[in-house]
C-alpha positions as CSV (number, residue, x, y, z in Angstrom):
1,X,78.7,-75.7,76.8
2,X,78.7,-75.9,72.9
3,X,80.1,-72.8,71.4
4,X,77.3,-72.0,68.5
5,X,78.7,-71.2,65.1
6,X,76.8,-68.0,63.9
7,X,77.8,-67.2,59.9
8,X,78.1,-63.9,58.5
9,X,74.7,-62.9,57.2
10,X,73.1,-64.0,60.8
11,X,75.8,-62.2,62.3
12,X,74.7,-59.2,60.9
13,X,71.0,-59.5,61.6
14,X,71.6,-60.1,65.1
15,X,73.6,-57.2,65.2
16,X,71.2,-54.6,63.6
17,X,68.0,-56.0,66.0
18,X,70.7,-55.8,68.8
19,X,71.4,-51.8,68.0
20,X,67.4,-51.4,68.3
21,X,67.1,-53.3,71.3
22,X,69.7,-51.6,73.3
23,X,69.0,-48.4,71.9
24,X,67.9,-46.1,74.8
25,X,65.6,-43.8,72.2
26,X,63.4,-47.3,71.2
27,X,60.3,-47.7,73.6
28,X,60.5,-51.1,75.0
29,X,57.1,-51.8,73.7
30,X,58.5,-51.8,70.6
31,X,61.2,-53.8,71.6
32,X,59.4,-56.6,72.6
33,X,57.6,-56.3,69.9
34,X,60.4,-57.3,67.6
35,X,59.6,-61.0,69.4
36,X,56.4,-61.1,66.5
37,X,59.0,-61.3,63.6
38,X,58.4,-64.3,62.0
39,X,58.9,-66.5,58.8
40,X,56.8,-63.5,57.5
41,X,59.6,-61.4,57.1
42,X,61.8,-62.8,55.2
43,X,59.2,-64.7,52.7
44,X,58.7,-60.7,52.3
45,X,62.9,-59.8,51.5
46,X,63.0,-62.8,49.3
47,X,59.8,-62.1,47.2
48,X,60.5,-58.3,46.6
49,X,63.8,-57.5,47.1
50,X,66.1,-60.3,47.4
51,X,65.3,-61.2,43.8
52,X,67.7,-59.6,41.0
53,X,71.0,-60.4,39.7
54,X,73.8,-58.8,37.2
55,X,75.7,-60.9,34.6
56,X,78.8,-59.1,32.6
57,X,80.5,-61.8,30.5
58,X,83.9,-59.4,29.9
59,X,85.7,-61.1,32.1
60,X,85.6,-64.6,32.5
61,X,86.8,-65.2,35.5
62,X,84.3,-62.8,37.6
63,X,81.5,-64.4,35.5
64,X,82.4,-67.9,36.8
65,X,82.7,-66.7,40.1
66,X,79.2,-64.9,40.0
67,X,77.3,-67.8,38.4
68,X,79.1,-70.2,41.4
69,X,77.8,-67.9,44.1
70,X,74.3,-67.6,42.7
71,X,74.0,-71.2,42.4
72,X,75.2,-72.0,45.8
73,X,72.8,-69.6,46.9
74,X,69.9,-71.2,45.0
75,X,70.6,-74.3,46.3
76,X,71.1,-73.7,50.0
77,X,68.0,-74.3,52.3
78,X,67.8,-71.7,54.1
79,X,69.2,-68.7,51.6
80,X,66.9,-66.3,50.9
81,X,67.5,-66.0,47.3
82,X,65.3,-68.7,45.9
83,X,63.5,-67.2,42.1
84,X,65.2,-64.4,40.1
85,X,62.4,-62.1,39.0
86,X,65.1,-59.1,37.9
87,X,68.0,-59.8,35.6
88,X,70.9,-57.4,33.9
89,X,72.9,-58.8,31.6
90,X,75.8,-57.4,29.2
91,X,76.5,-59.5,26.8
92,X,80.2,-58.4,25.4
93,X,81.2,-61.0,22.8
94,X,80.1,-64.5,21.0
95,X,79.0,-67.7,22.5
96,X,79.9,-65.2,25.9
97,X,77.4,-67.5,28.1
98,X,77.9,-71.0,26.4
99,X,80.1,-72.2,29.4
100,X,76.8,-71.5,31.6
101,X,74.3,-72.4,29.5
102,X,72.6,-74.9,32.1
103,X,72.8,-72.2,35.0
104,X,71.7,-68.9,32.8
105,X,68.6,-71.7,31.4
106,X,67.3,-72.3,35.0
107,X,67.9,-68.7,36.0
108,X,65.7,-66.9,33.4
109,X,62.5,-69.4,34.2
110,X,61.4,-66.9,36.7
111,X,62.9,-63.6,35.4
112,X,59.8,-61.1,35.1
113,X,62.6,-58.0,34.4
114,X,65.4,-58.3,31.8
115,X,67.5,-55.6,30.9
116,X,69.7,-56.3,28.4
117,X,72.5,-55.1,26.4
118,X,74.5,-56.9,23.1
119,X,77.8,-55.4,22.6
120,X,79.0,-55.2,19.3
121,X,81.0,-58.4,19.4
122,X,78.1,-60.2,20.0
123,X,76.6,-61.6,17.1
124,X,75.3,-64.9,18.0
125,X,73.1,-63.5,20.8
126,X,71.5,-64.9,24.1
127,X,68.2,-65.4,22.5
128,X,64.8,-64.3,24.6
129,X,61.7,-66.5,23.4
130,X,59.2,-67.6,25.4
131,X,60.9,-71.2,26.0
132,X,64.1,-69.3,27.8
133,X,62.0,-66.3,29.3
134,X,58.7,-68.0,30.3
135,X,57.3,-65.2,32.7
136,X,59.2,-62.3,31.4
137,X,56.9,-59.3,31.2
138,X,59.2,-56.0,31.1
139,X,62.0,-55.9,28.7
140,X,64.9,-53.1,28.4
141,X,67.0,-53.8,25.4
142,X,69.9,-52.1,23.7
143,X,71.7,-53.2,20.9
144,X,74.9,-52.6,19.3
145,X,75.7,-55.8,17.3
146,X,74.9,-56.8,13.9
147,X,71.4,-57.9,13.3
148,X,71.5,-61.0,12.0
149,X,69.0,-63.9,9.9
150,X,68.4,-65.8,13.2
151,X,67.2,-62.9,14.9
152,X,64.8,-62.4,12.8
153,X,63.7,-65.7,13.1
154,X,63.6,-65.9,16.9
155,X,60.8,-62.9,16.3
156,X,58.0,-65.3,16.1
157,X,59.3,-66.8,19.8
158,X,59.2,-63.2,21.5
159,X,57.3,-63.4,24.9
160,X,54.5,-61.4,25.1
161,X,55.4,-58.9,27.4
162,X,53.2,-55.6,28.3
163,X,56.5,-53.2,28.4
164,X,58.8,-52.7,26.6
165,X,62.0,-50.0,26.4
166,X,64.2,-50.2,23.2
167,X,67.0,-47.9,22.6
168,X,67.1,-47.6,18.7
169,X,70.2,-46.9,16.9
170,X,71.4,-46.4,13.4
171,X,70.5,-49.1,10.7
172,X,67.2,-50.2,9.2
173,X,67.6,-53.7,9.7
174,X,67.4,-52.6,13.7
175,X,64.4,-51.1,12.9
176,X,62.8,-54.2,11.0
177,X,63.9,-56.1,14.2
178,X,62.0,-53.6,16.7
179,X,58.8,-53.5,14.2
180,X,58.7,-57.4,14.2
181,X,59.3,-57.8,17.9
182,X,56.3,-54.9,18.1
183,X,53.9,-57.0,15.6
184,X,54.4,-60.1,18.2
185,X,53.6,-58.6,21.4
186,X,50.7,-56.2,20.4
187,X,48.2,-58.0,21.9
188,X,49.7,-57.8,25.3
189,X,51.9,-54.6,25.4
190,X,50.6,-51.5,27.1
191,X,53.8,-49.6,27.6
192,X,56.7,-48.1,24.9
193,X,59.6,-46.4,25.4
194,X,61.7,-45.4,22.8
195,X,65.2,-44.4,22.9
196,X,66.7,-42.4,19.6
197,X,70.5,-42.7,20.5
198,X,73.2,-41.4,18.3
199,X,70.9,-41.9,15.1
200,X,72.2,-39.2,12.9
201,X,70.7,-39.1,9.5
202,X,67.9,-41.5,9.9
203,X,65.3,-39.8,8.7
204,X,63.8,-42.3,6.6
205,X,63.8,-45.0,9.4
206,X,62.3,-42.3,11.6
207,X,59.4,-41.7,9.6
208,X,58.8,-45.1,8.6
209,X,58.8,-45.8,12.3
210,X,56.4,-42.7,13.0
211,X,54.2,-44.4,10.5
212,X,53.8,-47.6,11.7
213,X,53.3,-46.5,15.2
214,X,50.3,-43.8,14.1
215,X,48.3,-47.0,13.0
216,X,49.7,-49.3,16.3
217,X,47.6,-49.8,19.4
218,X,46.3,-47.5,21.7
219,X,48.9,-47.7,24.6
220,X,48.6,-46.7,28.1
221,X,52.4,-45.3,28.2
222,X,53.9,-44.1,25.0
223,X,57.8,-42.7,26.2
224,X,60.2,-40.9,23.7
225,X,63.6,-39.9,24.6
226,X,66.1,-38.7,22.3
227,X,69.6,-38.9,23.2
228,X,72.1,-37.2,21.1
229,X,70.2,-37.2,18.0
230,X,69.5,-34.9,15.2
231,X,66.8,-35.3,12.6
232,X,65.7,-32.1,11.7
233,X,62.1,-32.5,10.3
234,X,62.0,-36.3,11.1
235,X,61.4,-35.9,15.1
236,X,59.7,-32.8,14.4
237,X,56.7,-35.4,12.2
238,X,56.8,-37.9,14.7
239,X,55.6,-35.7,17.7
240,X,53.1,-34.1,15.5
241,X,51.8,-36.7,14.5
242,X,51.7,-39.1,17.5
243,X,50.9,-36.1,19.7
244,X,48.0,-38.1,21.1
245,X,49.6,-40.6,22.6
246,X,52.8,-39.3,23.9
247,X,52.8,-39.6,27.3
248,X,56.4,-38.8,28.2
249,X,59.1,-36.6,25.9
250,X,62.6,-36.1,26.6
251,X,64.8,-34.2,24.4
252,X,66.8,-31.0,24.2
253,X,66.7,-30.1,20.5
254,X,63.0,-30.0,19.8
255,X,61.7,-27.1,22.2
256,X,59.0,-25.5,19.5
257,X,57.9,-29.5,19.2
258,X,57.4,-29.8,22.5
259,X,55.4,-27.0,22.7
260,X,53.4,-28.4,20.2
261,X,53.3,-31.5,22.2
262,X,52.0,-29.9,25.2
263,X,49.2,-28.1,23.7
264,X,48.0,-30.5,21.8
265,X,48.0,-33.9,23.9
266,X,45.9,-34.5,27.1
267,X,47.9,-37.8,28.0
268,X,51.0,-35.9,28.0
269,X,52.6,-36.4,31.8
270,X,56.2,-35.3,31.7
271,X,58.4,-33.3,29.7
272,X,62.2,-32.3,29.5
273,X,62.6,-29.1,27.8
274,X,65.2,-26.5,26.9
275,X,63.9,-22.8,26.6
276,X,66.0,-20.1,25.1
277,X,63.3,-17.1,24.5
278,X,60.7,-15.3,26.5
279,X,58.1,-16.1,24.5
280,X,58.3,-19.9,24.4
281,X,58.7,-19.7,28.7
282,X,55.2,-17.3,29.4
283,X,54.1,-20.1,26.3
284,X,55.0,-23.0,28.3
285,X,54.1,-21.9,31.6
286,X,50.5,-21.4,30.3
287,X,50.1,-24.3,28.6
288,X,51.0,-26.3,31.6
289,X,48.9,-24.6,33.7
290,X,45.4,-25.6,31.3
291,X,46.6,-29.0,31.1
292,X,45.2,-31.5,34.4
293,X,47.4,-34.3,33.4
294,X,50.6,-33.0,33.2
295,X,52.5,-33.2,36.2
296,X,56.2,-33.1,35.7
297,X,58.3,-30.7,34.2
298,X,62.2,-30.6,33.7
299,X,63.2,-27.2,32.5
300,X,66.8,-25.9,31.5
301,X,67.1,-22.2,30.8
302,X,70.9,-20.9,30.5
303,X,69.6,-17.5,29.1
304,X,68.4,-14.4,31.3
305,X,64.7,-14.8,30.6
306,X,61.7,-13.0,32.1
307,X,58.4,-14.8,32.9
308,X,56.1,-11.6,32.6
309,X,55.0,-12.6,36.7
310,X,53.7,-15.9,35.4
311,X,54.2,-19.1,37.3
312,X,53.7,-22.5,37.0
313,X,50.3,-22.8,39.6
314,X,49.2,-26.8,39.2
315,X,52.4,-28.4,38.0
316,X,53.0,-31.6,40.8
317,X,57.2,-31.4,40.1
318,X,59.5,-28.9,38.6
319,X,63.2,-30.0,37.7
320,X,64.6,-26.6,37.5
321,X,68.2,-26.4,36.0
322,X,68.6,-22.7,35.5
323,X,70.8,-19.3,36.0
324,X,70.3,-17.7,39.3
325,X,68.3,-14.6,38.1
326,X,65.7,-16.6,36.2
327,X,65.6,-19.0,39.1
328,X,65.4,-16.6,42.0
329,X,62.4,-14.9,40.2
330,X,60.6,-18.5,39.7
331,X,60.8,-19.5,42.6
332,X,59.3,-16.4,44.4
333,X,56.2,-16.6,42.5
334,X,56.0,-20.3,43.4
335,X,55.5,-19.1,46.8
336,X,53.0,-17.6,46.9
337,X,51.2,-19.0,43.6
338,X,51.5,-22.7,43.1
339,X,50.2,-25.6,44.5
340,X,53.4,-27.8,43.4
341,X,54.8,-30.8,46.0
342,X,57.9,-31.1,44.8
343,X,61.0,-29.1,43.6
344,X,64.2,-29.3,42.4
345,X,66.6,-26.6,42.2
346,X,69.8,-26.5,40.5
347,X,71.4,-23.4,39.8
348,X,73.5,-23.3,36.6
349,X,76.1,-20.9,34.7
350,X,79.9,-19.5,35.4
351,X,78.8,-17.4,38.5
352,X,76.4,-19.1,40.9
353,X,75.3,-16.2,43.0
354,X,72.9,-17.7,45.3
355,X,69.5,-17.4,45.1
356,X,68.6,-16.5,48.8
357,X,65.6,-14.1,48.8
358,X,63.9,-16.7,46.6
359,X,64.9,-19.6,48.6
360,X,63.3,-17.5,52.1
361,X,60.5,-16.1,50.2
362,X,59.7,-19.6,48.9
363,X,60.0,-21.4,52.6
364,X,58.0,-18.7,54.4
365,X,54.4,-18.1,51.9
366,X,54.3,-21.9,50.0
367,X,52.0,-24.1,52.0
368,X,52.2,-27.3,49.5
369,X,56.0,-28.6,48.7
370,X,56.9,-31.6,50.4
371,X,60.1,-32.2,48.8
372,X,62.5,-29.6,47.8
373,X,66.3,-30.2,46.8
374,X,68.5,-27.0,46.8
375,X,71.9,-26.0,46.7
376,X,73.5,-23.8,49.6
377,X,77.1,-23.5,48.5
378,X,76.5,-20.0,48.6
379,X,75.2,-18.5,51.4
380,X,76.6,-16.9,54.2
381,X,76.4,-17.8,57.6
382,X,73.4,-15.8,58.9
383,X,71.3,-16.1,55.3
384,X,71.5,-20.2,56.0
385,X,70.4,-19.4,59.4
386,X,67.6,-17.9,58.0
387,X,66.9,-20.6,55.4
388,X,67.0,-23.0,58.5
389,X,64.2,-21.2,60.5
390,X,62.1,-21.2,57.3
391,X,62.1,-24.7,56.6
392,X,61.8,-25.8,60.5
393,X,58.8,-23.7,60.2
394,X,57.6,-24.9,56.8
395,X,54.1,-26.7,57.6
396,X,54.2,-29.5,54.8
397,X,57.8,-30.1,54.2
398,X,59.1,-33.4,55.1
399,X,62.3,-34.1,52.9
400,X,65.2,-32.0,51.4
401,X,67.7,-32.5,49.7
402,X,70.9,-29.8,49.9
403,X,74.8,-29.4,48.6
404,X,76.8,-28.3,51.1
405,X,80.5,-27.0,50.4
406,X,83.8,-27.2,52.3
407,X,84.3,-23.3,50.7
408,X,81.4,-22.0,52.2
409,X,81.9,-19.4,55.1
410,X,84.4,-21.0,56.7
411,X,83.0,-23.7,57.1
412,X,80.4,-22.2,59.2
413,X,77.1,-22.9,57.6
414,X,74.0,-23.0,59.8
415,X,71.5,-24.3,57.6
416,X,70.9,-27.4,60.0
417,X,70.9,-25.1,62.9
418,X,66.9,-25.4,63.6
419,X,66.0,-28.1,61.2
420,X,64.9,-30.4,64.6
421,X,62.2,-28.1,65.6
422,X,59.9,-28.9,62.3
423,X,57.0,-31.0,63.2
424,X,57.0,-32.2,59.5
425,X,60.6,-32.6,58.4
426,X,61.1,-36.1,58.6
427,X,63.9,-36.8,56.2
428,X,67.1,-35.1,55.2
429,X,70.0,-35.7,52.2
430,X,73.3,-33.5,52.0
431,X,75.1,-34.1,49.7
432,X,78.9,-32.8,50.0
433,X,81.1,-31.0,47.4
434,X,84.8,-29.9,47.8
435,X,85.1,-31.7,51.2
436,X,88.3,-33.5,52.1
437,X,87.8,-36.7,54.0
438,X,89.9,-36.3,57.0
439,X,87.8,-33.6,58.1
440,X,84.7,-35.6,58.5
441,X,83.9,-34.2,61.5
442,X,83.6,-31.0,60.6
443,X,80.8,-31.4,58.5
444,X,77.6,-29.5,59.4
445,X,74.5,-31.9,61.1
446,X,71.3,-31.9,62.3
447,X,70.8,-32.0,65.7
448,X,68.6,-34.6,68.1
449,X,66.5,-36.2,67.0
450,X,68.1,-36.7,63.8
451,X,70.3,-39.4,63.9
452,X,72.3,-40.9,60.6
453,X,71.8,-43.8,58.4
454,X,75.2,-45.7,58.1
455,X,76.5,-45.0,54.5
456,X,79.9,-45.8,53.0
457,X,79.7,-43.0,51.1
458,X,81.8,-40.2,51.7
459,X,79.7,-37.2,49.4
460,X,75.8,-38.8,50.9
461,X,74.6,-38.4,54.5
462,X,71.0,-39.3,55.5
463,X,69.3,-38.2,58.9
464,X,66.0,-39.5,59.3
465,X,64.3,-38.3,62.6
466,X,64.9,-40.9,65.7
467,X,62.1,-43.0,67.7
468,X,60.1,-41.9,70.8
469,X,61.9,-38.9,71.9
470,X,59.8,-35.6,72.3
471,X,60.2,-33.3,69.6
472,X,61.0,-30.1,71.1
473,X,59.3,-27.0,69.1
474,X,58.4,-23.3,68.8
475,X,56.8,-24.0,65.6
476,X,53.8,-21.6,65.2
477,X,51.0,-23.9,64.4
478,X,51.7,-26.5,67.5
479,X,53.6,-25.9,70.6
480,X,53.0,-29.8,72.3
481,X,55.2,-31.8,72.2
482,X,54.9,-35.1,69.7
483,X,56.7,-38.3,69.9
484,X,58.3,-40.1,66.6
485,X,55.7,-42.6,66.7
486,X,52.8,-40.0,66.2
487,X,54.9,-38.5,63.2
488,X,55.3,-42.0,61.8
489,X,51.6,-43.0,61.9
490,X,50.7,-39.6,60.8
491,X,53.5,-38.9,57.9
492,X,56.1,-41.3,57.5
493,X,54.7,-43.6,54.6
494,X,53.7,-40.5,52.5
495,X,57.3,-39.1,53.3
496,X,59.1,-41.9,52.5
497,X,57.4,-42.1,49.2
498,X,59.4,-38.4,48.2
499,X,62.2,-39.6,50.0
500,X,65.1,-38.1,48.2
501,X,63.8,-38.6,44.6
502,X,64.2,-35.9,41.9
């Protein structure tokens, strides 16, 4: 008998549907029903995800080697990579892509994506028009190079894309290049994000950009982020007076803006804020509790600041980064106050005394949060017990997210101790800190029916819950047992769509 030659990627299909078919936990309808997998499949893999590639042109010889293996692939019957709709490219120096002109031509006929960056050696940049980028509709640029005459003159070429993120730096000729490019795609763009990064003194430039941008289009999405910047009055005017279309502002410098921002916008959705006083934290909480659009709050406190028993009731996510006293009295009054789905929890400052009582209180009154991410590095063997029964016993909760530390209690934590009995936990994410790879085994798990996705990291582990074993429980609202495949009809797409995000 012919010996069949089986190549590497097949190889490793087979082996994966080979793991579910011998797996004792997999009903064997299911099995068989992994004999329906047809061309369907992968027509899926190539369309959404097998789609995207990365070019760096600072060092030649890698870049070669990439654009060989991507055309290979392109040209092989039956690889799965067949269009590129998502495309990163660094662009380090002149003339960087001139040796693969043909190849990068063909690529970006089906790019849809481009993100893009231009070093500061290159001047004579890869150009995007609508001949090179015919279907490109979401464009992430940054620029560090000269702007030069034929950039300008490449303007009237832009493709009209409906998004567009541009990370502005110093120099007014980069901002007559962004307000060109923005007078060529107006009748098509519905979404801007702009990035002020490292722009130091440009308060002229900001305000003449503020101006043009009061009289632009009405936009769906309207993003500002500001990265390292400092303005003074200049970002201060261009919230005020764009406050009605903000829809997203991140920025760390501008907290008595912000507030403005809040208050005064109704398309306002997210926000990234420092506070440093009481007055502007009971100010912000009840501003974001009168405002139905705003959903998602990043808030860094590093001062011991009281809330007055105030909490944040209708907020969908808070990003908490804050010292444990301001924390542990937040989250307390989130438990029995708020409606929020998802929370993040980072404790900041010199001493991180845990936060405990919040952390139980929280788990044992809030009947909303499906997602919450939390650090345990400090809690003592029987408090993580307890934080363990509280989230098995959580009704709602079906990912978290928790540190872990090698110089914890001796290692001893129990925090995963009861985490199988939940009927609603469906995903968890530790994260490990301190940890010294040869003691691996050591590390603290979940127990069955948990079982881990294979990672090659050595800080992540995921557990997702296993299929068709009974759940065994004591949880309060249920005592029957429920199979994996009731829990994945019932919660497993809304799960997975919280799974392990901020």
């Amino acid at each position: 008998m012919n010996s069949i030659s089986i190549s590497l990627p097949h190889y490793v299909i087979i082996d994966i549907l080979k793991h579910i078919i011998c797996s004792d936990y997999v009903p064997t309808s299911y099995k068989i029903s992994l004999a329906t997998i047809s061309k369907f499949v992968f027509e899926y893999l190539k369309n959404n995800f097998i789609n995207s590639i990365s070019l760096f042109n600072n060092v030649v010889i890698a870049m070669r080697k990439a654009v060989n293996d991507i055309d290979r692939q392109l040209s092989l019957p039956g690889s799965l990579l067949k269009i590129i709709k998502i495309m990163e490219i660094t662009q380090q120096s002149d003339h960087a892509f001139e040796d693969h002109r043909n190849s990068l031509n063909r690529y970006c006929q089906t790019v849809e994506q481009l993100n893009i960056t231009y070093a500061f050696q290159a001047i004579n940049k890869l150009p995007i028009t609508k001949e090179m980028f015919p279907k490109l509709e979401v464009l992430d640029i940054q620029i560090y190079s000269m702007i030069i005459k034929q950039d300008f003159q490449l303007v009237s070429q832009f493709p009209l894309i409906r998004s567009l993120k541009f990370w502005y730096g110093n120099g007014s000729d980069l901002l007559k290049y962004l307000i060109s490019i923005l007078d060529v795609i107006k009748p098509t763009l519905t979404s801007l994000k702009i990035v002020f990064n490292n722009t130091n003194g440009e308060l002229e430039n900001v305000a003449i950009l503020k101006n043009y941008l009061t009289n632009y289009k009405s936009l769906d999405i309207l993003e500002i982020y500001d990265y390292n910047s400092y303005h003074g009055d200049g970002v201060a005017s261009f919230i005020k007076d764009l406050s009605q279309h903000i829809t997203h502002f991140s920025s760390r410098n501008y907290a008595t803006e912000a507030l403005y921002l809040l208050e005064n916008s109704d398309k306002l959705q997210h926000l990234n804020i420092i506070i440093k006083n009481d007055s502007d934290y009971v100010r912000l909480i009840d501003l974001s509790n009168q405002k139905k659009n705003f959903r998602t709050l990043e808030l860094i406190i590093r001062e011991n600041l009281n809330n007055h028993g105030k909490t944040f009731t209708s907020l969908y996510q808070l990003i908490l980064f804050s010292i444990p006293t301001v924390t542990e009295n937040l989250i307390k009054s989130i438990g029995t106050q708020s409606s929020m789905v998802k929370l993040n929890i980072e404790v900041i400052g010199e001493s991180k005394s845990n936060i405990d009582q919040g952390l139980h209180h929280l788990l044992t009154y809030n009947r909303s949060l499906t997602s919450l991410h939390f650090d345990q590095c400090n809690m003592d063997e029987s408090v993580s017990e307890d934080i363990s029964k509280a989230i098995a016993n959580h009704p709602t909760l079906e990912s978290i997210r928790v540190h872990v530390s090698q110089n914890t209690s001796d290692h001893k934590t129990k925090l995963f101790k009861h985490l199988h009995l939940s009927i609603s936990l469906i995903s968890i994410m530790m994260e490990v800190r301190y940890w010294k790879i040869t003691d691996y085994q050591s590390l603290p798990k979940p127990n069955h029916p948990f079982i881990e996705l294979s990672s090659s990291s050595k800080t992540s582990f995921y557990f997702i819950k296993s299929y068709g074993t009974p759940i065994e429980t004591n949880h309060i609202k249920s005592q029957q047992s429920l199979t994996h495949i009731d829990l994945l009809k019932q919660r497993y797409l809304g799960a997975f769509k919280n799974y392990f995000n901020k």
